[in-house]
N, C-alpha and C positions, 0 to 999 in steps of 0.2 A: 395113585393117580386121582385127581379133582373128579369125582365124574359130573355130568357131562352139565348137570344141574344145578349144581351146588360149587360156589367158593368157597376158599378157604377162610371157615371159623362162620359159616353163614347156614341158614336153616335150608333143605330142598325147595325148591321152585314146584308150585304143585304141576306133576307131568303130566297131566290131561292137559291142562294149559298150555305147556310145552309145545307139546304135539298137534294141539289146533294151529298153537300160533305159528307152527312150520309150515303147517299146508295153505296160511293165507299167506306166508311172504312170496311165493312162487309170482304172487298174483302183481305183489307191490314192485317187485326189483324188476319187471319187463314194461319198460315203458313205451316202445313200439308198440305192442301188442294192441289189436282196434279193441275200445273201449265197449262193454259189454255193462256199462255203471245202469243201476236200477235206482237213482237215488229217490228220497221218500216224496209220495203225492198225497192228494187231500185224500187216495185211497188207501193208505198206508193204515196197519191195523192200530200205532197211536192214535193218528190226526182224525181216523175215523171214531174212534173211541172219544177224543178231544169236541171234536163236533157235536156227538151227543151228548157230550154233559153240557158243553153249552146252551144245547136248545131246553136244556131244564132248569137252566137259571131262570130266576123268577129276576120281575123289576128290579126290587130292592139287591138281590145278591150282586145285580150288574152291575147295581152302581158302587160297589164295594172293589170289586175284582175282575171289572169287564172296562178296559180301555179302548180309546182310537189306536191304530197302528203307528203313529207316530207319537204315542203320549209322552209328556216331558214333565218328571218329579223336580219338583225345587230345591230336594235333597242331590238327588239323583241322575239328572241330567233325563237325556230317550231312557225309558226307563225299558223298556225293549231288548235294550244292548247292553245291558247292567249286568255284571257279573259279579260276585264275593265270595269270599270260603265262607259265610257264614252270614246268612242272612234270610229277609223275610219279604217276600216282594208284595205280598198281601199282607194284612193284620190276622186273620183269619186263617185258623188251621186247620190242615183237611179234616182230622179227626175231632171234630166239636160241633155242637149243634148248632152251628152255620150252613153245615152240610144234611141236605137227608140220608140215610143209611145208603141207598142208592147212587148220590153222588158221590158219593167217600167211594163206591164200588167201581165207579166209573175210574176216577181219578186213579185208582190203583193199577187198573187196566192197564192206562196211558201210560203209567209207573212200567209196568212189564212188556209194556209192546217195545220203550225206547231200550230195554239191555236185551244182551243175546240173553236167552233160558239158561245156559252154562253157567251165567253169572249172575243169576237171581239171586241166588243162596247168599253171595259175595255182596251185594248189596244191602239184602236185608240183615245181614250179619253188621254192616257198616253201621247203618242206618239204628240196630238196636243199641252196639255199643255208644255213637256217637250222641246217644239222648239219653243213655242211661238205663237202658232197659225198656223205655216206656214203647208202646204200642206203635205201628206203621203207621203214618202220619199223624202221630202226635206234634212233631215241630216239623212238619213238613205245610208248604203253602204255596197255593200254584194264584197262577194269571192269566187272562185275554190280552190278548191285543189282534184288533180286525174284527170280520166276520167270515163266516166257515166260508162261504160262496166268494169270498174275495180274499186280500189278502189275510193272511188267520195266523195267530202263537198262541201255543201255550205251554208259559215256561212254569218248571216244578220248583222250589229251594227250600232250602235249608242247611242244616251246618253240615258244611262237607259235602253238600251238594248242589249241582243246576245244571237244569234238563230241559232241552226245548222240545218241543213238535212243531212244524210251521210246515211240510208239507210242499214245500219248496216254495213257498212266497218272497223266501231269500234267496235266489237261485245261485246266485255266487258264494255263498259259507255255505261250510260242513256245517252238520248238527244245526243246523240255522242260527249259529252266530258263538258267541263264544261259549262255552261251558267251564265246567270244572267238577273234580270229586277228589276224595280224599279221605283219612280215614286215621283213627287214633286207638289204635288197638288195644294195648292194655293200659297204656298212659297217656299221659300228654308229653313227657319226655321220656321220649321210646329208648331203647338199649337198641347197640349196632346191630344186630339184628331183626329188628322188629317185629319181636315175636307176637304174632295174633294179626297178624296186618295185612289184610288182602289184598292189596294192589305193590306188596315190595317185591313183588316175584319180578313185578316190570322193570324193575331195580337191578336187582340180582342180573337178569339175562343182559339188560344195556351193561350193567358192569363186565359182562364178562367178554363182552368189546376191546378192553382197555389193556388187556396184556396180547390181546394178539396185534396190537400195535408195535411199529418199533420204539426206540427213542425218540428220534425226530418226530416222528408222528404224535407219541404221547407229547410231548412238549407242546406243540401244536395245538394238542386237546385239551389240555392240563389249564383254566384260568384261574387266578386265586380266586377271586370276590365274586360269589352270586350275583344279581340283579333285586334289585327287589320281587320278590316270588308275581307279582298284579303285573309288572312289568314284559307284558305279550302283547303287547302293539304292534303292528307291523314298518319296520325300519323301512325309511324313504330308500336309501341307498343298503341295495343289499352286502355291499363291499364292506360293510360295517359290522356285520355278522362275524365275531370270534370265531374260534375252535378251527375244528381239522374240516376240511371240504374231503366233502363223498370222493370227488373225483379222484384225492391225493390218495384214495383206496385202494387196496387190491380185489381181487375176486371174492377171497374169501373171506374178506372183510367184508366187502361190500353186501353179501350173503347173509354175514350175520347183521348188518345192522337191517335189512329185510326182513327180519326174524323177529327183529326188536319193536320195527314198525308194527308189524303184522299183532304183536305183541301186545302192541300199543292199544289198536282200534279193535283187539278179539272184546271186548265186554259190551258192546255194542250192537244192537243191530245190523241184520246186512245192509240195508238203504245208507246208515249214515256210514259204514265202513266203503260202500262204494263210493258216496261221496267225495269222504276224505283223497281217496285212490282219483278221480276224477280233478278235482282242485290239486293235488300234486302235481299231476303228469300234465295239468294247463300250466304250471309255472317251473316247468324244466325236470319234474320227476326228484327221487333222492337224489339224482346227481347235481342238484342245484344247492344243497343243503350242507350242513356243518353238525358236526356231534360237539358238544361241550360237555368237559364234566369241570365240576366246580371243587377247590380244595374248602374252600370255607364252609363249616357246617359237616366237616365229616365224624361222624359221629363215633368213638372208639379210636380213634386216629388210625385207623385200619385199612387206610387207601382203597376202601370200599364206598365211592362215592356217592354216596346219597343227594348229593342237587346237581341235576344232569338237561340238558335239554338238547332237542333236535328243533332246529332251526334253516325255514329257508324263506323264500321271498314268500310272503302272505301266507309263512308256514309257522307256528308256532306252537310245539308240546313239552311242556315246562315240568319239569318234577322235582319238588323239593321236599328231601326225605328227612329233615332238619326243624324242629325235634318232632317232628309225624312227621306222614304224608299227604302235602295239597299239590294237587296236579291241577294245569292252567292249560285251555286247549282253543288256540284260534288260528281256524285254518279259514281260506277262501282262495276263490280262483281273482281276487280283487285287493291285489297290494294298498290299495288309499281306500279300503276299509275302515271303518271308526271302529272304535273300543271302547268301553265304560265299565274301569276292573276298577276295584279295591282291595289291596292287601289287608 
């Protein structure tokens, strides 16, 4: 028998993982349930961490890496609302003498208040592969945008990463606006399994969705051609939304893919996983949503789908396991939300 973690010809899902991500689906699949969300405030230990590195920019750094809240790059569009697998929102990186030892300290704070602690390790492990070895924010570069006492960001990037803190200044998005992570374990063209690769467990457990479907149902779920991976705007008409809808679910389907959510938002903080949990259940909960797995891009022709995504009205978590992994995450309780992604 498969057990309970593992497909076939595929590496263990690590089960501490597992096992967290049970005990939050309980939370995600009851959408009656009166809402108990604590999402993040300017007291939140990031945005309070974010605040005082602020107030230790001098003149000159501001004008480098401290914008209005609605700044707009002429590259870039709001550059606010800017998302990429791989990019630099500042010129300036954390770890070089732009910063004093101190702010580098600070910024790293911010760095560990937005993941859960479970997933520190999982990050800094990304973060060293994904630069080559070199030091915690060597290609890492964060931003302003506002002021702490008003509307306030600050977003993190780099390759394979972007992280906000805003503290609810965006009160309608999760994570205050779009994000992304991602992660290139021992290659850039991973093997079907992806071995070294911290975030394929998320893989592995949504795959393992796909056989307790019937026929009709995989058919349903089964589309050939991915999207372009940037491509998480949120559709005007949610009728347009592919794949298999939650509702054509059973129980026990519907159980796991709770498992998968929960799965989804465990590397996270609790503020932005109640968020996420909050913005769902204002746009109809999972039962408004669609699973898709994509044939294109399977790596090993192993019907182990590596580009999958959950999908619902102003819901979008994108995962494309082809040839790494970048995950694309814009959620909000505000369907005519803007977007500013690049593949």
């Amino acid at each position: 028998m498969t057990p309970l973690n593992r497909l076939p010809g595929q590496a263990n899902c690590d089960r501490r993982g597992f096992l967290a991500a049970a005990a939050l689906a309980a939370s995600v699949l009851t959408a009656s349930r009166p809402l108990l969300a604590a999402p993040p405030t300017m007291k939140s230990g990031a945005e309070e961490a974010a605040a005082r590195l602020f107030r230790t920019l001098s003149p000159e750094q501001k004008r480098t890496i401290a914008f209005s809240w609605d700044h707009q790059d002429k590259d870039r569009g709001l550059l606010r609302t800017f998302v990429s697998n791989n990019w630099q929102v500042t010129p300036a990186h954390i770890r070089s003498d732009f910063y004093s030892a101190a702010q580098q300290t600070l910024a790293r704070e911010v760095f560990e208040q937005l993941v859960a602690p479970s997933w520190l390790p999982k990050f800094l492990q990304q973060l060293k592969d994904d630069t080559e070895g070199k030091p915690w924010g060597n290609e890492l570069s964060l931003a302003f945008f506002g002021e702490p006492q008003d509307k306030f960001q600050m977003v993190l990037t780099g390759r394979h990463l972007t992280l906000r803190a805003d503290g609810g200044s965006l009160p309608q998005a999760a994570f205050g606006g779009p994000i992304f992570y991602g992660h290139a374990g021992q290659s850039f063209n991973e093997k079907a399994d992806h071995p070294g690769n911290v975030f394929w467990s998320q893989a592995l457990l949504a795959n393992r969705l796909f056989p307790m479907l019937t026929q009709d149902q995989q058919k349903e779920a089964l589309v050939a051609k991915a999207p372009a991976e940037a491509a998480v705007s949120f559709r005007k008409d949610k009728a347009e939304i592919p794949g298999l809808a939650v509702t054509d679910m059973t129980a026990a389907q519907k159980n796991h893919l709770g498992l998968v959510l929960a799965n989804l938002m465990e590397p996270f903080r609790t503020e932005d996983r109640d968020k996420v949990r909050a913005c769902l259940e204002k746009r109809g909960g999972l039962d408004a949503c669609r699973i898709i797995f994509y044939q294109s891009g399977d790596i090993g022709n192993d019907r182990v789908w590596d580009n999958w995504r959950l999908e619902g009205p102003a819901f979008v978590w994108h995962f494309r396991g082809s040839p790494h992994v970048h995950v694309w995450v814009n959620i909000s309780e505000d369907p005519l939300q803007a977007l500013n992604a690049r593949g």
